[in-house]
N, C-alpha and C positions, 0 to 999 in steps of 0.2 A: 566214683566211690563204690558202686554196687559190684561194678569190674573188680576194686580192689577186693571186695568181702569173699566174691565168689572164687577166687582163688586163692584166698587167706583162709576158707572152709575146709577146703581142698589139701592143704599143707600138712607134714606130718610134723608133730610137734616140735622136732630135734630143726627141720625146716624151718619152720618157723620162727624158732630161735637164733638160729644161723642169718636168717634173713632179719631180723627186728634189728641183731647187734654186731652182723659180719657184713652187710654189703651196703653201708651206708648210711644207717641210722644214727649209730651212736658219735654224740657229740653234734651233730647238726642242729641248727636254731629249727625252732618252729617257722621262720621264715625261709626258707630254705625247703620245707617239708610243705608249701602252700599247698600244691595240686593233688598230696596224699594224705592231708590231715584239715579235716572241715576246719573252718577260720572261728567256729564256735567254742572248740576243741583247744585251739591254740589263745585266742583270746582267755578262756577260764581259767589254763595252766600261767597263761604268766601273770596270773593275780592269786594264784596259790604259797608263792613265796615272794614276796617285795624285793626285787634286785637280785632275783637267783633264777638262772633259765635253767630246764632240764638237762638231763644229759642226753635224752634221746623220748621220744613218742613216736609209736608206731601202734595200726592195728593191730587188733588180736584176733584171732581163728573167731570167737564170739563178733557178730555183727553188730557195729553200733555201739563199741565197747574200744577202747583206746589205752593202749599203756602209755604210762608216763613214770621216769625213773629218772632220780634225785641221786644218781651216786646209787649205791645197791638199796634205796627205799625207792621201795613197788607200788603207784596206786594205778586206781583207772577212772578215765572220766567216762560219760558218754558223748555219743555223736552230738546232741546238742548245748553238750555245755552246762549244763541243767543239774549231773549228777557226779561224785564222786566216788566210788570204792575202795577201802582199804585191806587189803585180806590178802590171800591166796589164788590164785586160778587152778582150778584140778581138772583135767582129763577126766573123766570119769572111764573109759573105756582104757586107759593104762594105767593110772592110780599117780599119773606123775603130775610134777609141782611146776607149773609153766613159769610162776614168778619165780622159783624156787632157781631154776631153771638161767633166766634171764640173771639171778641175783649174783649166781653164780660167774657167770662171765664179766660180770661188772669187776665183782670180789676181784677175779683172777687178772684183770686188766689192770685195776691199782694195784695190788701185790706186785706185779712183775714191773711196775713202773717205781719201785722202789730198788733203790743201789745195797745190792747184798752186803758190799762194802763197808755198809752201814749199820750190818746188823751184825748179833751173837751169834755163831753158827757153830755147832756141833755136828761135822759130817763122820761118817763110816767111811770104811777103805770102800767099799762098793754100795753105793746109792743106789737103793731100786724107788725109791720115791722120798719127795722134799713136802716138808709142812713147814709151817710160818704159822710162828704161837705171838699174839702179843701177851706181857709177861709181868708181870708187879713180883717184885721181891719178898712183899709181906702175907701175898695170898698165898693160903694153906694149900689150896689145890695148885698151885704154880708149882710150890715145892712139891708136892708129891709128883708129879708128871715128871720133874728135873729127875729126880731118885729113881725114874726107873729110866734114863738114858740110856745105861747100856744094853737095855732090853731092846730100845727102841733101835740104837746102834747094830745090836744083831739082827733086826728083821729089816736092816738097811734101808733106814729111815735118818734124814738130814732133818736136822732142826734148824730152825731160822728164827730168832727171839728178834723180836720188836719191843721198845719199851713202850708201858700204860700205864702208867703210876696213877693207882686207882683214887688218890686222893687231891690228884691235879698238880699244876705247877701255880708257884711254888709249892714245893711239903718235904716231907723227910722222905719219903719215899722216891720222889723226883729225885733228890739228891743224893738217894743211894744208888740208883740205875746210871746219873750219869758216872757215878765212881769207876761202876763197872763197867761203862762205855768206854772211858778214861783208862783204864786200868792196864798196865804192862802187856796182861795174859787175859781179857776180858773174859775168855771160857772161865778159868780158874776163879778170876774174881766171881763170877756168878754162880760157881759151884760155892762157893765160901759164904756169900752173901744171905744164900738160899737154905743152907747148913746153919746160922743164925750167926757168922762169925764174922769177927769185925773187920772190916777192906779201909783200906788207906783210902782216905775222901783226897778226890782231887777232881779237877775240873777241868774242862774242854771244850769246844764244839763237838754238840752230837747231833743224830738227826731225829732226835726221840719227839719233838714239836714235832715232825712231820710225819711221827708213825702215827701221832697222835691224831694228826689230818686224817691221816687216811683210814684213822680206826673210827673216827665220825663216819667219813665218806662210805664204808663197808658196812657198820651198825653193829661198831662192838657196843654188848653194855656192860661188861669184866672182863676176871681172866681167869682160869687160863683163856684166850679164845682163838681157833685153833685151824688155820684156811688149810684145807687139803690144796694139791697141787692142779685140781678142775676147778679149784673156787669153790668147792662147796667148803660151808664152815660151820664148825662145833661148837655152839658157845659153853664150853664147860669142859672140864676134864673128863678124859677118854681113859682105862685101862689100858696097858702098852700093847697088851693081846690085838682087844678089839682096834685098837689104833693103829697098830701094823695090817691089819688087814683090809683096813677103810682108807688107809694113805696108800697102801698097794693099788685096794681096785681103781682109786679116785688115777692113779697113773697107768695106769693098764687101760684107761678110758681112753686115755687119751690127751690127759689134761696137763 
């Protein structure tokens, strides 16, 4: 374990993240992780949730300091089992957010395990970066975001709507997203819908239960909420301005 700290010391951040959720960790039981994770460690985590293992624990650059991640919720325990953390980790020498970080790859690992197929998409003739909003019909900031589309379309930005019907299933809200899930021309219905105008209620199979999963599993808590194409995500409505140019960099990264 000392082997593992001193060369977990050693790592540069972006490393270390690569290493916690690229070569191995994520998704592995705590049994599986025996020889890298004290049995202290793994014993306390799976009495943090009854019946729910994490997605991944691995150290952190901090000695004696353990991440554990629930889907994109970040704690930490320590080496002996004894302590929990809920918060952030910061670098203090680059200003950057290590949970922040790790949350992000989560975000962007369910996003992409979701079938576009399923969702509202408003693309440009030429896409320089993709966002995924989950989206309620009745939230005032959902409609303004929708209104500036073609802004967003000009600085070649693809929208990708998931539904969050802020008031649950059943509701009226549920049942107006599936209309527009439903709907001939789904764009259209959701520009209608959004504009405050009435849509032919009709019914289907959709996959809005499972955008709904995945909006627990990420930590939406409204809408608009808004995952750039690296995972990082906005909870709240963005200007088109600053939004074309944070879904630009977040693809320019890399993501």
């Amino acid at each position: 374990m000392n082997a593992c700290h001193g060369v977990y010391s050693k790592l540069k951040v972006s490393a270390w993240v690569a290493l916690v959720l690229g070569s191995g960790f994520l998704g592995m039981s705590p049994a599986v992780l025996a020889d890298a994770i004290p049995k202290a460690v793994t014993e306390a985590v799976a009495d943090l949730i009854p019946g729910l293992m994490p997605d991944s624990i691995a150290p952190t650059p901090v000695p004696g300091l353990y991440l554990v991640a629930f889907g994109a919720q970040v704690v930490y325990v320590s080496a002996d089992g004894r302590y929990l953390l809920a918060g952030d980790l910061i670098e203090l020498e680059s200003g950057r957010n290590l949970a922040d970080d790790v949350r992000s790859v989560i975000r962007k690992k369910i996003i992409d395990g979701l079938d576009e197929s399923g969702m509202v998409v408003f693309s440009p003739a030429r896409v320089r970066s993709t966002i995924t909003v989950f989206t309620d019909i009745s939230c005032p900031y959902c409609v303004r975001l929708h209104q500036e589309m073609n802004d967003l379309a000009k600085g070649g930005i693809k929208v990708r709507y998931l539904g969050y019907p802020r008031a649950g299933i059943p509701s009226a809200a549920y049942d107006t997203l599936v209309s527009v899930w439903c709907a001939n021309n789904p764009q259209q219905a959701m520009t209608d819908a959004k504009a405050g105008r009435d849509i032919d209620k009709k019914y289907c199979e959709t996959p809005i239960r499972e955008h709904m999963v995945a909006a627990e599993q990420i930590g939406v808590r409204g809408t608009p909420s808004i995952v750039l194409q690296d995972g990082q995500m906005l909870p709240g409505y963005v200007p088109a301005d600053e939004l074309v140019k944070r879904a630009s960099a977040a693809a320019d990264s890399g993501g």
